[in-house]
N, CA, C and O atoms as a GROMACS GRO file, in nm:
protein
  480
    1UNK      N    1   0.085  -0.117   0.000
    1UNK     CA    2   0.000   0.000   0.000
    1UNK      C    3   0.090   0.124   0.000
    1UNK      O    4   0.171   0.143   0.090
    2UNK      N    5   0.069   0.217  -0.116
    2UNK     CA    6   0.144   0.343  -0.093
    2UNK      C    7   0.102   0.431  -0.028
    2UNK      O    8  -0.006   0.477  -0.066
    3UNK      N    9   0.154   0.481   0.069
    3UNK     CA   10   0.117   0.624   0.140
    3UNK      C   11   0.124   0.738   0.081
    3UNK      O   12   0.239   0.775   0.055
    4UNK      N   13   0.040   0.807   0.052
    4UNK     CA   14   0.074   0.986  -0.020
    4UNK      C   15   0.163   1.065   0.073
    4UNK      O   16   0.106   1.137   0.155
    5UNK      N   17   0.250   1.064   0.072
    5UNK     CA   18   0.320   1.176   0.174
    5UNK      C   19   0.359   1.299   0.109
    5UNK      O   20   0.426   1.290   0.006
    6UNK      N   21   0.321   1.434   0.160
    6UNK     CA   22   0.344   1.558   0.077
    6UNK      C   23   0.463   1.598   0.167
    6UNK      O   24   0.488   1.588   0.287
    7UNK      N   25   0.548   1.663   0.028
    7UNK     CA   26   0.649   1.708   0.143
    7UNK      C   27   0.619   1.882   0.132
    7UNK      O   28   0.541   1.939   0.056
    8UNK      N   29   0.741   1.962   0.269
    8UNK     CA   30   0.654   2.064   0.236
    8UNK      C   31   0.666   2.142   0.165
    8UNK      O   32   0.574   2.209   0.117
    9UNK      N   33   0.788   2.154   0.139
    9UNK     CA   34   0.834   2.245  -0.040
    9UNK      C   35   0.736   2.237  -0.161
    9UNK      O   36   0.717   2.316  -0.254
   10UNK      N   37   0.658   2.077  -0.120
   10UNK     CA   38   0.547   2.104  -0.258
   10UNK      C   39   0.409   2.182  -0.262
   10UNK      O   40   0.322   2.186  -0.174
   11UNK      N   41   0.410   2.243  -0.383
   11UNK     CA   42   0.277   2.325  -0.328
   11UNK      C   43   0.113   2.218  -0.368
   11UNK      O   44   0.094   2.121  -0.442
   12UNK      N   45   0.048   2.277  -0.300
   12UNK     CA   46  -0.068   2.177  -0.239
   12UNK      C   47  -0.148   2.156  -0.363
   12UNK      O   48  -0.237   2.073  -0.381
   13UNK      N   49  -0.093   2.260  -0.462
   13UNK     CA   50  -0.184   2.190  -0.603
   13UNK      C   51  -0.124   2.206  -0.718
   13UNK      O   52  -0.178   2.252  -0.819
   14UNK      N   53   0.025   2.158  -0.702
   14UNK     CA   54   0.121   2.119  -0.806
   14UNK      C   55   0.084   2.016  -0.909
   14UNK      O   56   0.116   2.045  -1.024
   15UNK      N   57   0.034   1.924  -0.894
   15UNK     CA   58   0.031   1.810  -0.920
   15UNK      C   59  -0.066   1.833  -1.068
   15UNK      O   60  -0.136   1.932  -1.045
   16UNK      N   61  -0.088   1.795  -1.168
   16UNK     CA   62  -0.154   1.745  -1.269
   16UNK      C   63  -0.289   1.688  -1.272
   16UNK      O   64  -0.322   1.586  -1.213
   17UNK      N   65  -0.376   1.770  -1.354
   17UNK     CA   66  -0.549   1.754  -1.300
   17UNK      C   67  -0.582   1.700  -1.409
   17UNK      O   68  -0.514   1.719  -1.510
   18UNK      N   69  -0.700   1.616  -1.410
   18UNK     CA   70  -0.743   1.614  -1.556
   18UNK      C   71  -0.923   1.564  -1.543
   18UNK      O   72  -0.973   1.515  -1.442
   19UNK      N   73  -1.010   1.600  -1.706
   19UNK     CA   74  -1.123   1.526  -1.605
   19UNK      C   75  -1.127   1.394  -1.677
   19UNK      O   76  -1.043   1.349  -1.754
   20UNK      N   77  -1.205   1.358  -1.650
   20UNK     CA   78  -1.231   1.186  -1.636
   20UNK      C   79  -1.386   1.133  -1.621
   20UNK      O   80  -1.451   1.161  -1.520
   21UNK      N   81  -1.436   1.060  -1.720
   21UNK     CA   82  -1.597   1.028  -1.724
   21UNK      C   83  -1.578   0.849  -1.729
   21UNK      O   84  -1.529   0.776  -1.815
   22UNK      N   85  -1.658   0.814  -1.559
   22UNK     CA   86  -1.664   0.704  -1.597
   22UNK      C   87  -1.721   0.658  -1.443
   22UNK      O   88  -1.732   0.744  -1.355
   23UNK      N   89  -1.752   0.536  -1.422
   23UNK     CA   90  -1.866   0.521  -1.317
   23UNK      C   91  -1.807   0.544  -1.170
   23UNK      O   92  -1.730   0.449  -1.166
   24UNK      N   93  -1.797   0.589  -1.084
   24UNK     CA   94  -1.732   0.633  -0.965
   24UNK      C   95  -1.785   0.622  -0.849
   24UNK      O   96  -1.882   0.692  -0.818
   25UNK      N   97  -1.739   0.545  -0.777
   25UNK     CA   98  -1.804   0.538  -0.687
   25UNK      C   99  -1.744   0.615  -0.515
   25UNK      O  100  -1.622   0.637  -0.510
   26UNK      N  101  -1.805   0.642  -0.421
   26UNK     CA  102  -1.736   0.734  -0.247
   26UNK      C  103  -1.800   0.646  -0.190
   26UNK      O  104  -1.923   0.653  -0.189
   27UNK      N  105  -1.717   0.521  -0.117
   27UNK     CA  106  -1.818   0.530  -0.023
   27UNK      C  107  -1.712   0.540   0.130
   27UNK      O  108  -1.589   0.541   0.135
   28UNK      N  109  -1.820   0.547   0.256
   28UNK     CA  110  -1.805   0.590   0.390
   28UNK      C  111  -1.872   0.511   0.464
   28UNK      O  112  -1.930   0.425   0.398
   29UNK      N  113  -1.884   0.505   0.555
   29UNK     CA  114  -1.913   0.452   0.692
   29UNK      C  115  -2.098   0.522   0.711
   29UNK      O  116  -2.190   0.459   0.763
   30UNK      N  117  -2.109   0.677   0.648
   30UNK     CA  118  -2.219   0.661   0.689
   30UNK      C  119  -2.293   0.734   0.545
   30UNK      O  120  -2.370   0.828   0.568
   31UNK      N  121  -2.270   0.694   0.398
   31UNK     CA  122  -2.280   0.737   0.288
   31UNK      C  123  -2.200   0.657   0.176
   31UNK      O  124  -2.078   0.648   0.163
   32UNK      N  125  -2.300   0.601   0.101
   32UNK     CA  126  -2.216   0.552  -0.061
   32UNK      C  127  -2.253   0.658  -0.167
   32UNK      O  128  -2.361   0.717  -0.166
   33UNK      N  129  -2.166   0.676  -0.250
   33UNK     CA  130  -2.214   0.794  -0.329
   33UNK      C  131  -2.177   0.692  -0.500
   33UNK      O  132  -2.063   0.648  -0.506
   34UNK      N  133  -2.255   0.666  -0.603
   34UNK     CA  134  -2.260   0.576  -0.696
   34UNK      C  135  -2.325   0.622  -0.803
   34UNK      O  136  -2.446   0.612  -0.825
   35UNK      N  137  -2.209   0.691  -0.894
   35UNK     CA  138  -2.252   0.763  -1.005
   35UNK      C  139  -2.201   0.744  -1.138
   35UNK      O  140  -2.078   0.741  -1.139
   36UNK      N  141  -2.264   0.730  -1.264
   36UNK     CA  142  -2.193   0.734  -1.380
   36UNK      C  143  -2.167   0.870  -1.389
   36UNK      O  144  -2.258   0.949  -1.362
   37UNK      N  145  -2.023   0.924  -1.435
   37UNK     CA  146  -2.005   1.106  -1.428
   37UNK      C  147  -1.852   1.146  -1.468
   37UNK      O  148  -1.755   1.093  -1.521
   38UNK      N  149  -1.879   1.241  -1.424
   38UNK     CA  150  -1.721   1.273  -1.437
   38UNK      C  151  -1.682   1.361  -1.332
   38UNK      O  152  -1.758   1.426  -1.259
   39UNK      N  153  -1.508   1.357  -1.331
   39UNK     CA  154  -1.453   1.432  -1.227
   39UNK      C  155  -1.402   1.554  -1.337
   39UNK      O  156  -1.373   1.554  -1.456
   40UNK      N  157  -1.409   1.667  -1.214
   40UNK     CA  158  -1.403   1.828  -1.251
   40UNK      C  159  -1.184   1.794  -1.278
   40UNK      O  160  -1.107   1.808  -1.373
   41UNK      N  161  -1.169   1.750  -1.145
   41UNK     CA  162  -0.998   1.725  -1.134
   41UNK      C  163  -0.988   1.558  -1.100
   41UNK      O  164  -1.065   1.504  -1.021
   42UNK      N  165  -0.898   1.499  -1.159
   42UNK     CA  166  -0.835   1.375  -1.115
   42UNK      C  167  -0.689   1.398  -1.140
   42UNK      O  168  -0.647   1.423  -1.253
   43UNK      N  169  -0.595   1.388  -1.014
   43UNK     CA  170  -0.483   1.369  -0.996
   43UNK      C  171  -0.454   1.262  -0.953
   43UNK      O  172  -0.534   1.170  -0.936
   44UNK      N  173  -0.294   1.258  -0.921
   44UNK     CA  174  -0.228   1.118  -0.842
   44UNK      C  175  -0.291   1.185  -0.672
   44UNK      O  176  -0.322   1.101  -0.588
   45UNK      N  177  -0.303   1.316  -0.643
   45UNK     CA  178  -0.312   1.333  -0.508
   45UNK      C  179  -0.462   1.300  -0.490
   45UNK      O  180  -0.493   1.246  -0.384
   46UNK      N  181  -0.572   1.330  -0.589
   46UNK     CA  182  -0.690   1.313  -0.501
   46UNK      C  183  -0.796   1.347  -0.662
   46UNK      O  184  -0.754   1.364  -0.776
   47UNK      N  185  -0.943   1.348  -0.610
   47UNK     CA  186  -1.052   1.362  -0.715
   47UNK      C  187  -1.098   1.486  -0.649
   47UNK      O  188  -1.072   1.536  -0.539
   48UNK      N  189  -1.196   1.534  -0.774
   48UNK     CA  190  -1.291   1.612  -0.711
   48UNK      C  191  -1.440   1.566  -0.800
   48UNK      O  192  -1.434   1.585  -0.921
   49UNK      N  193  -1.556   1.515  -0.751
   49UNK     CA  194  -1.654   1.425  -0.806
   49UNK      C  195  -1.736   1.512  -0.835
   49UNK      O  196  -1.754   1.580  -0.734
   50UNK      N  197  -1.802   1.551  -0.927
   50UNK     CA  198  -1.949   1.632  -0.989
   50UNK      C  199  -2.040   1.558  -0.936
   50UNK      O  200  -2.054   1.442  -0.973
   51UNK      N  201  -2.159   1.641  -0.792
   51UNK     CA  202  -2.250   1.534  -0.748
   51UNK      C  203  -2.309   1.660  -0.699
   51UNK      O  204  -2.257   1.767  -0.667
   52UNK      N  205  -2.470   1.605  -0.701
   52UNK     CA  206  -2.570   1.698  -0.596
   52UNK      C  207  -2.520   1.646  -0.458
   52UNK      O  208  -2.487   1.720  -0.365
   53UNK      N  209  -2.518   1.493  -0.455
   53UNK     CA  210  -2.477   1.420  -0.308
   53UNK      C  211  -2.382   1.496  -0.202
   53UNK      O  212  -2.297   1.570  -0.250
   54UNK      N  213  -2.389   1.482  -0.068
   54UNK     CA  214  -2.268   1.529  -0.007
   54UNK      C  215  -2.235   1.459   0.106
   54UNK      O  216  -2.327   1.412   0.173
   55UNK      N  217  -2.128   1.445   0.137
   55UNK     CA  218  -2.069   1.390   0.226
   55UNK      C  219  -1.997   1.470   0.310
   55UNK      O  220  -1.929   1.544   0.239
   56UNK      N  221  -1.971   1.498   0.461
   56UNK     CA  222  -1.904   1.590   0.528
   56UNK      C  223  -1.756   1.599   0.541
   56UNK      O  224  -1.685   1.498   0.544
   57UNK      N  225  -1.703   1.739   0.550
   57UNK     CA  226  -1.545   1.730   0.522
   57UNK      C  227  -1.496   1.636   0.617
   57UNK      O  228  -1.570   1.598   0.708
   58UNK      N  229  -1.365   1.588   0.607
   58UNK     CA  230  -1.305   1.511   0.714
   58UNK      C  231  -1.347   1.391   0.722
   58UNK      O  232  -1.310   1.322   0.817
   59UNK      N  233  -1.453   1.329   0.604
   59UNK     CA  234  -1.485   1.176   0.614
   59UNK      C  235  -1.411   1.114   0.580
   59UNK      O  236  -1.354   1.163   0.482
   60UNK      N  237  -1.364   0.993   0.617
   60UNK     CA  238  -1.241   0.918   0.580
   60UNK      C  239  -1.332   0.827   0.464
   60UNK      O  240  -1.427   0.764   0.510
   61UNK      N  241  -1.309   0.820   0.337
   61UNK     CA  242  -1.393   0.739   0.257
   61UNK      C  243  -1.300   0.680   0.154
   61UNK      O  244  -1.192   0.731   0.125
   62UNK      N  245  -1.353   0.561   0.095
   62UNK     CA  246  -1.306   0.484  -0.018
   62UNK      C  247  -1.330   0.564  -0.131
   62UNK      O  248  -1.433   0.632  -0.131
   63UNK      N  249  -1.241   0.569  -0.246
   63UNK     CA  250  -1.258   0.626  -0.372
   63UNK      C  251  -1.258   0.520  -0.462
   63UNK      O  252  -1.151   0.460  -0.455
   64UNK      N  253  -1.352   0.464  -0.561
   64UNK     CA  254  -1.335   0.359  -0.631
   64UNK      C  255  -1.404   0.445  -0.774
   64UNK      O  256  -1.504   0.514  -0.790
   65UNK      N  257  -1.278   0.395  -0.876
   65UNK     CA  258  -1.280   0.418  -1.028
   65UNK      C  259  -1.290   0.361  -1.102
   65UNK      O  260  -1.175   0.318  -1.116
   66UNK      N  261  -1.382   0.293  -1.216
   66UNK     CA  262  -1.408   0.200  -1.304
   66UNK      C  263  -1.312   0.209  -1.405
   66UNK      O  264  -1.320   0.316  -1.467
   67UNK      N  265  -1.238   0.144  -1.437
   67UNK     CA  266  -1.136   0.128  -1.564
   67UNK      C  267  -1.247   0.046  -1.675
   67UNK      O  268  -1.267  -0.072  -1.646
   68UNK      N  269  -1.321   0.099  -1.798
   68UNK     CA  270  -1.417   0.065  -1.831
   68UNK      C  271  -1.379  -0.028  -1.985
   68UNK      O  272  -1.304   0.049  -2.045
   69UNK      N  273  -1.394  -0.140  -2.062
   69UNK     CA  274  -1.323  -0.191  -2.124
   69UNK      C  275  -1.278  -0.316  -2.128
   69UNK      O  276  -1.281  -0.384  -2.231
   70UNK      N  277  -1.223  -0.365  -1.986
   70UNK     CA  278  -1.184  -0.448  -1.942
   70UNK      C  279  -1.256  -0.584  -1.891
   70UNK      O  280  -1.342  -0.570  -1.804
   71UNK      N  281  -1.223  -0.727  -1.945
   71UNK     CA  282  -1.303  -0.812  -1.876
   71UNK      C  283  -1.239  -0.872  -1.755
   71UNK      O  284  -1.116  -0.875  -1.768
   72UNK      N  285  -1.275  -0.914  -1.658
   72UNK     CA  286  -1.361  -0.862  -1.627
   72UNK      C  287  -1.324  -0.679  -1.526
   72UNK      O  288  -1.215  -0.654  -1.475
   73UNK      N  289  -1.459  -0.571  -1.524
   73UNK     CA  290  -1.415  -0.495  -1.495
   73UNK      C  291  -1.322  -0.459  -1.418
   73UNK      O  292  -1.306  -0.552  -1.339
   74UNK      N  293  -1.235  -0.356  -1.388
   74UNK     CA  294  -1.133  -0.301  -1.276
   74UNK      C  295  -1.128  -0.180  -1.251
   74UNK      O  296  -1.098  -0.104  -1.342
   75UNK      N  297  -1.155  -0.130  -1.122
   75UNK     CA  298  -1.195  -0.075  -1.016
   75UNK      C  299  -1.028  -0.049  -0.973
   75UNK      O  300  -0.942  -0.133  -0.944
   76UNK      N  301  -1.018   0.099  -0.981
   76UNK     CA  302  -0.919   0.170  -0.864
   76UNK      C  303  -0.948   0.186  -0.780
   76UNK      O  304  -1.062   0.230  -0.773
   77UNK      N  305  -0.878   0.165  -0.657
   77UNK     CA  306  -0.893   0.158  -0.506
   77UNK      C  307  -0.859   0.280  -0.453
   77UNK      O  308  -0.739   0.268  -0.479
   78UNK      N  309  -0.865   0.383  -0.402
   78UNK     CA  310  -0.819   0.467  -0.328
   78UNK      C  311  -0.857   0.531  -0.182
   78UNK      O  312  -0.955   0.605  -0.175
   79UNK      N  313  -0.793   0.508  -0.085
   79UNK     CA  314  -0.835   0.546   0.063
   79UNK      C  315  -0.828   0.688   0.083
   79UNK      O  316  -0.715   0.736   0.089
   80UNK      N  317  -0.934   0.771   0.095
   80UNK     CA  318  -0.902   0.918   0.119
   80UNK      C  319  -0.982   0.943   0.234
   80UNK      O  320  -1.033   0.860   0.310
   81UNK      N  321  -0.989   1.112   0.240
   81UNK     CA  322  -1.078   1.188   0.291
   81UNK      C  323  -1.111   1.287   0.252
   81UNK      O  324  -1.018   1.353   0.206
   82UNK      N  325  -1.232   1.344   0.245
   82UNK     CA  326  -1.322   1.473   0.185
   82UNK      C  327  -1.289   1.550   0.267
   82UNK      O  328  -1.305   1.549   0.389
   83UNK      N  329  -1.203   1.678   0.145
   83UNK     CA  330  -1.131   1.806   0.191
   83UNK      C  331  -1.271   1.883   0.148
   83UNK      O  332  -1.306   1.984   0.208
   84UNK      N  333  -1.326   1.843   0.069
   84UNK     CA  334  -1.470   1.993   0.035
   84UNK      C  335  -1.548   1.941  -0.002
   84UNK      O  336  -1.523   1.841  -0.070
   85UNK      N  337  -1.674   1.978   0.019
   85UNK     CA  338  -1.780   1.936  -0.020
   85UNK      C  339  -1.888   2.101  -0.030
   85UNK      O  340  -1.890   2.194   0.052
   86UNK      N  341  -1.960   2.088  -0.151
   86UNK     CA  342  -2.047   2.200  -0.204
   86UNK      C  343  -2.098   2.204  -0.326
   86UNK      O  344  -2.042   2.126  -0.403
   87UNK      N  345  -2.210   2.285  -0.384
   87UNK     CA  346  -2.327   2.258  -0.402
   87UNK      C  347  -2.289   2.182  -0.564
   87UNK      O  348  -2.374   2.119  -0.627
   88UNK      N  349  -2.158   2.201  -0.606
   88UNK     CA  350  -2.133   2.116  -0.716
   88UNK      C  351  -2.047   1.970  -0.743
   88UNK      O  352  -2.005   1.903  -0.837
   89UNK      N  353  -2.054   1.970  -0.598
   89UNK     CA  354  -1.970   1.795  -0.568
   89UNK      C  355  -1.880   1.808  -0.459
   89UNK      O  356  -1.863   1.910  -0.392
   90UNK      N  357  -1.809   1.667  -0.443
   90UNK     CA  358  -1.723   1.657  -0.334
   90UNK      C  359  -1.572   1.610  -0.382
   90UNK      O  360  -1.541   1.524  -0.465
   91UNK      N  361  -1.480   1.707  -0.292
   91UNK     CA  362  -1.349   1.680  -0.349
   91UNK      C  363  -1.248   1.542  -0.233
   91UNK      O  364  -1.290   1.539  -0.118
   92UNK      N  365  -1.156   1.463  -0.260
   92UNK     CA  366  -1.147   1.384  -0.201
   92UNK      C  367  -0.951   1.396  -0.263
   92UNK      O  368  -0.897   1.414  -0.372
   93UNK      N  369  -0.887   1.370  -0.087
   93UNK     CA  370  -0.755   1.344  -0.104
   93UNK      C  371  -0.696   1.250  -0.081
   93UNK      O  372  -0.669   1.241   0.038
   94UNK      N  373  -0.637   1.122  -0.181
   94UNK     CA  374  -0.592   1.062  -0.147
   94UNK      C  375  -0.496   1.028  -0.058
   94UNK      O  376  -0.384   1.079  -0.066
   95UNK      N  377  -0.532   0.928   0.049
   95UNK     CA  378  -0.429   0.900   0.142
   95UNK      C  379  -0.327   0.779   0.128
   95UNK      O  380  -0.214   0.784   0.177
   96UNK      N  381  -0.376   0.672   0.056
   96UNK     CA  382  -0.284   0.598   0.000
   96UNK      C  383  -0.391   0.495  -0.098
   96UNK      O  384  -0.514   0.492  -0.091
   97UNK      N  385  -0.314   0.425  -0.177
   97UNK     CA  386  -0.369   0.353  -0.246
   97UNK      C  387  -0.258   0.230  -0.246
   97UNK      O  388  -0.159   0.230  -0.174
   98UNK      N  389  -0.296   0.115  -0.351
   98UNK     CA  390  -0.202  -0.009  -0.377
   98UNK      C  391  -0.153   0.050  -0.530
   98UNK      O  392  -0.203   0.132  -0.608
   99UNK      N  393  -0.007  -0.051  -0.534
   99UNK     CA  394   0.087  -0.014  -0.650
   99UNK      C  395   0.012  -0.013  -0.765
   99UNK      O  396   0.035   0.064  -0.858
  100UNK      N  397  -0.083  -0.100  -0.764
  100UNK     CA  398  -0.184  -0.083  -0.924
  100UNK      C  399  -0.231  -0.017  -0.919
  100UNK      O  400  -0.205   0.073  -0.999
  101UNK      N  401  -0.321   0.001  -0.841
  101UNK     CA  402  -0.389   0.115  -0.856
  101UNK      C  403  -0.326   0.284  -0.898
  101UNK      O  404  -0.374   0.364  -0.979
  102UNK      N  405  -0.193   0.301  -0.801
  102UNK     CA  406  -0.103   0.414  -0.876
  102UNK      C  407  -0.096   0.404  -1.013
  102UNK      O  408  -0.120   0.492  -1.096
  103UNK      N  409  -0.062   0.292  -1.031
  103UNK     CA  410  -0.008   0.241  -1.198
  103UNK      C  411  -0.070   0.316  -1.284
  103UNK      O  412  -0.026   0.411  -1.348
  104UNK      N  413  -0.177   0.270  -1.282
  104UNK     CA  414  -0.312   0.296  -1.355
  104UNK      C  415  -0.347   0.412  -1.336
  104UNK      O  416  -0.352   0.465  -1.447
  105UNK      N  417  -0.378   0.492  -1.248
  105UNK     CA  418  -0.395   0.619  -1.219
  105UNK      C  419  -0.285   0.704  -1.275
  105UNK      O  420  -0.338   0.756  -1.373
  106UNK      N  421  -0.187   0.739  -1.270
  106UNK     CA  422  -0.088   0.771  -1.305
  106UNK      C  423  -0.101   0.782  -1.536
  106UNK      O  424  -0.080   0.874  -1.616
  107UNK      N  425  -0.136   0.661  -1.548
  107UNK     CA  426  -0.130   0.626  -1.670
  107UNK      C  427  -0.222   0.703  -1.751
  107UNK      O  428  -0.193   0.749  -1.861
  108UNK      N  429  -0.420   0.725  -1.650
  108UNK     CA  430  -0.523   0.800  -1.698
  108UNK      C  431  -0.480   0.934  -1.714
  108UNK      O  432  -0.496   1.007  -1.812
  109UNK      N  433  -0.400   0.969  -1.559
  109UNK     CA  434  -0.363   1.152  -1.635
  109UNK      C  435  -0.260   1.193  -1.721
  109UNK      O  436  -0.242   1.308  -1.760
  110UNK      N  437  -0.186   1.086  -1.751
  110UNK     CA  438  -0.056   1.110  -1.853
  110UNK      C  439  -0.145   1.108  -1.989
  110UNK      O  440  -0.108   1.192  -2.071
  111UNK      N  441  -0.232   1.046  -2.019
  111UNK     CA  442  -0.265   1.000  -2.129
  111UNK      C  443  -0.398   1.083  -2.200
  111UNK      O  444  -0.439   1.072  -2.315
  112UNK      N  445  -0.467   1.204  -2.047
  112UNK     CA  446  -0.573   1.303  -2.080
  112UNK      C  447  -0.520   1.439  -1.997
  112UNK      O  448  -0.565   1.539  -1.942
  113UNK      N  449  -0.392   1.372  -2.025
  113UNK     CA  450  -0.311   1.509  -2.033
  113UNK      C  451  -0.245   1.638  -2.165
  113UNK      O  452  -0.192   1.588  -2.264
  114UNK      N  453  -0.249   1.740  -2.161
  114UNK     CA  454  -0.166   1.813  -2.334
  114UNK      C  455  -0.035   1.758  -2.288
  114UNK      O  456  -0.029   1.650  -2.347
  115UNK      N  457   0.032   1.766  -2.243
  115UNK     CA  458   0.202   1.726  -2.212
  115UNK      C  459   0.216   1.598  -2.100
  115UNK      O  460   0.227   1.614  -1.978
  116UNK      N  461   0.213   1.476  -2.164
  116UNK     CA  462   0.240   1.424  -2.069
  116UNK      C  463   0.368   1.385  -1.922
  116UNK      O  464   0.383   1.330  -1.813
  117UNK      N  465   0.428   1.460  -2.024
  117UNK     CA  466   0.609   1.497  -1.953
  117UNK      C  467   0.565   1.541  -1.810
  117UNK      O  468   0.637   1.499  -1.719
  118UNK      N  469   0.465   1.614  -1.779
  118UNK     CA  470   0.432   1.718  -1.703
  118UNK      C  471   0.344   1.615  -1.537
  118UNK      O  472   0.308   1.662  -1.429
  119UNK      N  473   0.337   1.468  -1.588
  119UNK     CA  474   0.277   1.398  -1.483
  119UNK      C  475   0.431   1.324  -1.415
  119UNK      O  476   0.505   1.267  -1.496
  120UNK      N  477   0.454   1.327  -1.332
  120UNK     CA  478   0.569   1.311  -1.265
  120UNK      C  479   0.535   1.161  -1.193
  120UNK      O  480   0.618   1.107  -1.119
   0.00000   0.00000   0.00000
């Protein structure tokens, strides 16, 4: 399992955004959120989900991403928590995920990126 560790020289929204349409799922302890859609930002650090739904900041929740294509389907894993939530969705920072799941993630924003040089 990789840990996200920020160090502090980096700035908090360095990182490479991109959006992304495809079935997504949040869920929490006291909320599943289960949408075909798209994200406003997807980075390696975190999502931000287009939803009426909301979930409260500081929820520790699962981030799961449909890799769509594939038999059978595959689902990115990501452990976060909701940094914002408002009236146009909820944003979510990854806290760690597994090596595939980076893999793969990593691969979606290089690839719906203009420069992919630019995903580190």
């Amino acid at each position: 399992m990789l840990e996200m560790v920020k160090r502090k020289d980096e700035e908090r929204r360095k990182k490479v955004r991109v959006h992304f349409r495809t079935q997504i799922i949040v869920e929490a302890d006291t909320a599943k959120i289960s949408m075909d859609g798209s994200s406003r930002d997807l980075s390696l650090n975190g999502i931000f989900i287009n939803t009426d739904q909301k979930m409260p900041v500081n929820t520790p929740c699962k981030v799961k991403v449909l890799l769509s294509g594939m038999s059978p389907p595959l689902f990115l894993e990501m452990d976060g928590k909701v940094v914002r939530s408002d009236t146009s969705g909820i944003a979510v920072v990854f806290e760690s995920m597994d090596i595939d799941s980076y893999t793969h993630l990593k691969n979606i924003v290089r690839y719906n990126v203009t420069n992919p040089d630019d995903v580190v």
